[in-house]
N, C-alpha and C positions, 0 to 999 in steps of 0.2 A: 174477745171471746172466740173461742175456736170451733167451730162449726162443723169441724170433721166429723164423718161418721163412717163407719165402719163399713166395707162392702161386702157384697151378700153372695155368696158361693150356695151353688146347688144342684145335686146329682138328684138326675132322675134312676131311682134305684128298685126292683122289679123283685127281688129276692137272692139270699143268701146264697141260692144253688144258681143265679146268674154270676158266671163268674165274670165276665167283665162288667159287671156294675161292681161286683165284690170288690174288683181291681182300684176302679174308678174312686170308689168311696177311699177304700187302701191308701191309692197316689193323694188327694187332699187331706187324709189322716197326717200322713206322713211330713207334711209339709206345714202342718196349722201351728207345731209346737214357734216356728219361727216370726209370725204373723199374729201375734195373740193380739196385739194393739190396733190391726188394720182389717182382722175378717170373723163375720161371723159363718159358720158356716151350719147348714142344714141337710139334711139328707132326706129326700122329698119318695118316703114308702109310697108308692102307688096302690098299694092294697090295701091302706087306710082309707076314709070319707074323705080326710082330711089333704092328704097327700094325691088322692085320686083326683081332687077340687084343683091341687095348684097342678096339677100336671094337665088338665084340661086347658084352665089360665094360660100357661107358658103356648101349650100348643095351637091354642087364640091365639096368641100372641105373633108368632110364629107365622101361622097359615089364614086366620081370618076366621069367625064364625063359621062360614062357608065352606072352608077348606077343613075342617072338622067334623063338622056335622051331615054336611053332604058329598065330599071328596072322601072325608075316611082318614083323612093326614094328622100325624099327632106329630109331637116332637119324637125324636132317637129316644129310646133307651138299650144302652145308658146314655145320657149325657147331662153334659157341666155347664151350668148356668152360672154368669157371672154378672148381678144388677140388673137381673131379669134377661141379659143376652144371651143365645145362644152361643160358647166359645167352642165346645169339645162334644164332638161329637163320639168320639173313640178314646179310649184310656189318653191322656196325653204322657208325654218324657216330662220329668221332674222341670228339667228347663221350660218347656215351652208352658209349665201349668206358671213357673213363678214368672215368666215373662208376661204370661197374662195378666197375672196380678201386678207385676210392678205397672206396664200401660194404663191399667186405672187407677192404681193409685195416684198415678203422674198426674192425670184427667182430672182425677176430685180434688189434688193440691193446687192444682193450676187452678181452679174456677172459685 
């Protein structure tokens, strides 16, 4: 039985008039028609409950309860999240977003 699952792409994305999240979300648009089988991807609105929730999450994640709530540090936006890591902080080149992708793919087939 095959236990692959699909890895999880995500732009923390701020509004339409940000144009490098616009970019951002654009470069993984661009690239998903080739990867239908290996990514899901999500676009994490910060100005939803919903999206504002996981961008706190990731930024825990990231800096520590601490480094949030009392430092003030969140994650970038924009940026690309891949299986909850931090990869991209700034729009990436086509290359380095599929280079990203193919190292975890490598990661989840090897294990």
């Amino acid at each position: 039985m095959d236990t692959f699952k699909k890895i999880k792409i995500e732009v923390m994305y701020k509004a339409d008039s940000c144009l490098p999240c616009f970019y951002m979300d654009e470069a993984v648009n661009e690239i998903l028609p080739f990867y239908t089988e290996d990514l899901f991807y999500h676009r994490v609105d910060i100005k939803t409950p919903q999206g504002k929730k996981r961008f706190i999450d990731l930024s825990i994640s990231l800096f520590g309860e601490d480094g949030v709530y009392k430092q003030k540090r969140i994650a970038p936006i924009p940026s690309l999240f891949i299986n909850d890591e931090l990869f991209f902080d700034a729009i990436p080149p086509r290359y380095e977003l599929e280079a990203a992708i193919h190292e975890v793919l490598g990661l989840k087939n090897a294990s």
